[in-house]
Phi, psi and omega in degrees: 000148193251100215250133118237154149220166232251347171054089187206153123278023189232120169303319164308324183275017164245326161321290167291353186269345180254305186300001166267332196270306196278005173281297166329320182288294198295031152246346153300108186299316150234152163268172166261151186303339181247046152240116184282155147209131188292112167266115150260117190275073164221126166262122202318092176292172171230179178318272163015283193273309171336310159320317215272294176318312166297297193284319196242017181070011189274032217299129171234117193292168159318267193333293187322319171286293178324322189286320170285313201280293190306326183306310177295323186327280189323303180327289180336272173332305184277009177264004179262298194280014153282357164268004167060044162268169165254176205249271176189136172333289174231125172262132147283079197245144181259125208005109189274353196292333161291358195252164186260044237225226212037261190323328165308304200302317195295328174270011150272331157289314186281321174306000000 
């Protein structure tokens, strides 16, 4: 399995740290068939903002981050498959029940 995240608590820089991984899979010309690869859609917290959450009141909880990154999900996903890309076998997501990414997958499997 091919394992990474973008360690990142800022969405753009998870953004672009995934949208590098998933042009990188679909540039391998074959896989072997018992090779998995992993997207993890998750934002880091760091040091910074914990600090940032004590001193300046900024708290941003785990959710509170999965609630900002998942708000992109779906987009992110349908712009690899309208290019008849693939995403990734298992997605790694922190409370997906906020997210809107389900109706995607699900029309990239029956199509």
């Amino acid at each position: 399995m091919i394992n990474s995240y973008a360690n990142s608590d800022k969405v753009d820089q998870m953004i672009s740290y995934n949208q590098k991984q998933v042009e990188d899979f679909n540039a391998i010309p074959s896989l072997p068939k018992n090779t998995l690869y992993k997207l993890s859609w998750t934002l880091t917290p760091q040091t910074s903002a914990i600090i940032e959450s004590i001193l300046g009141g900024k708290l941003k909880s785990l959710k509170e981050l999965a609630n900002i990154g998942n708000q992109r999900l779906a987009s992110f996903a349908r712009s690899f498959q309208t290019k008849g890309m693939k995403l990734c076998q298992i997605l790694l997501i922190d409370f997906q029940e906020t997210s809107n990414i389900m109706p995607v997958i699900f029309r990239s499997i029956l199509n």
